[in-house]
Structure formats: structure tokens, C-alpha cells
N, C-alpha and C positions, 0 to 999 in steps of 0.2 A: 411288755406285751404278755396277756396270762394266756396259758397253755390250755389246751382242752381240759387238764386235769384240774388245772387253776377252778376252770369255771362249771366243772363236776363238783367241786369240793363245795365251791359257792350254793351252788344249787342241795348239798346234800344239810348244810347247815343252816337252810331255810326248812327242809323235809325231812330229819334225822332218820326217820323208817321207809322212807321211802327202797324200796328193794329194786326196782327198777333204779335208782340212781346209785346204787349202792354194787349193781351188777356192770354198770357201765364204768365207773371207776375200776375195778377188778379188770374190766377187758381194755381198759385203758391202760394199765400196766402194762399186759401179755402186752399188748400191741409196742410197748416202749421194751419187749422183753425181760425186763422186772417180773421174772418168775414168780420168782419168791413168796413177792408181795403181792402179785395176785394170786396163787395157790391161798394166802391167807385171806383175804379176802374172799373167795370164791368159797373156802373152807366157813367162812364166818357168815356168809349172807345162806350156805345152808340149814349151818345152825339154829339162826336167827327167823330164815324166812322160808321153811321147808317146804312151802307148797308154791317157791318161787320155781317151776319145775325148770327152766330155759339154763339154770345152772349147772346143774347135775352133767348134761353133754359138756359142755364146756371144762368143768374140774375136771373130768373124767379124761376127756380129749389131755390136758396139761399132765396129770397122774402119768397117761400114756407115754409121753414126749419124755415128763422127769424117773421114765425105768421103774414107776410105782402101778408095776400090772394089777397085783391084789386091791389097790387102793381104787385103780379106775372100774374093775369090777365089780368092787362092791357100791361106788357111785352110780355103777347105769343101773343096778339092782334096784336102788334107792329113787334113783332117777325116775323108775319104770313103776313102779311101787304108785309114786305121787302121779304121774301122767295118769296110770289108770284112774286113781282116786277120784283128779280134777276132771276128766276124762276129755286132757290132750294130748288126741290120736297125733298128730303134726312131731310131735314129741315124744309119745311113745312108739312112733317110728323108726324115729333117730337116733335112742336111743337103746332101740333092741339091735338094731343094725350096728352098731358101735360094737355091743358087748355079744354077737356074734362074729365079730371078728377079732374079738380076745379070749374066747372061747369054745367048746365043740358041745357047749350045751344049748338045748329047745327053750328059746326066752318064755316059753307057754308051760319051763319047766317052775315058775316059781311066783 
């Protein structure tokens, strides 16, 4: 019987850039708690696909969890950066709201 991951991995090696499938693997880890390996993967799909914005919460969020504060702040930074760019507000919501609660600065500061 193949696992969800099983048939992510199927689907990823018909779409290799696919970022969407590339982010579902990553949250298929977290979800089996395989940190690790989704921190790398979530680290590499921003690399790879910077204007995938729906990531940035997410690393950030796991940064938070694995005691890496500077690392999730400078993701929602990054985060809030591409949301405005793409201009998604749904997501530069959630992500000002994140990084107002890791820090006591104005997200309208940067």
C-alpha cells in the first residue's frame, strides 16, 4: 500500500518544478514529524520557488517550534516582502500577524 508520500513523490516526478507539489511533500513530513526533513525541504522550495509565498508561514511557523526565533523572523520578513509584491493580502496577513507575535516591532516598519 503506498503512502500519501508514496504518491507526492509519484506525482512530483511527472512535474519536477511543480512548487505546489513540492510544498505538499514538505507538509507531508511535518505532518509524520520529520522535522528535519521538512525544515529542508521548506528551506529549498523557498530557494527554488521564492514567489511560492504560502511557505514562508509555514517555515517560519516550524523555525518557531525548532527555538530558531531569528530564523522565523527573518522568514515572515521574506514572507511579507513576496506577499506584497504578488499582492497576497490572505497571506500578508498571516504573516504580519506571525511576526507580530515574535516581535514588538510595526510590520508597516519594513
Amino acid at each position: 500500500m503506498s503512502t500519501r508520500l508514496d504518491q507526492l513523490n509519484e506525482f512530483l516526478k511527472e512535474s519536477p518544478e511543480d512548487p505546489f507539489l513540492k510544498y505538499a511533500i514538505a507538509a507531508e513530513y511535518l505532518k509524520q514529524e520529520d522535522e528535519q526533513e521538512a525544515m529542508v525541504r521548506f528551506e529549498n522550495l523557498v530557494h527554488t520557488n521564492p514567489d511560492y509565498v504560502g511557505t514562508y508561514y509555514h517555515l517560519g511557523k516550524l523555525y518557531e517550534k525548532l527555538n530558531k526565533q531569528e530564523s522565523a523572523i527573518d522568514t515572515y520578513k521574506s514572507g511579507i516582502e513576496i506577499a506584497r509584491k504578488t499582492r497576497n493580502f490572505h497571506a500578508l496577513g498571516e504573516l504580519q500577524s506571525a511576526l507580530s507575535f515574535l516581535t514588538d516591532e510595526d510590520e508597516d516598519d519594513f
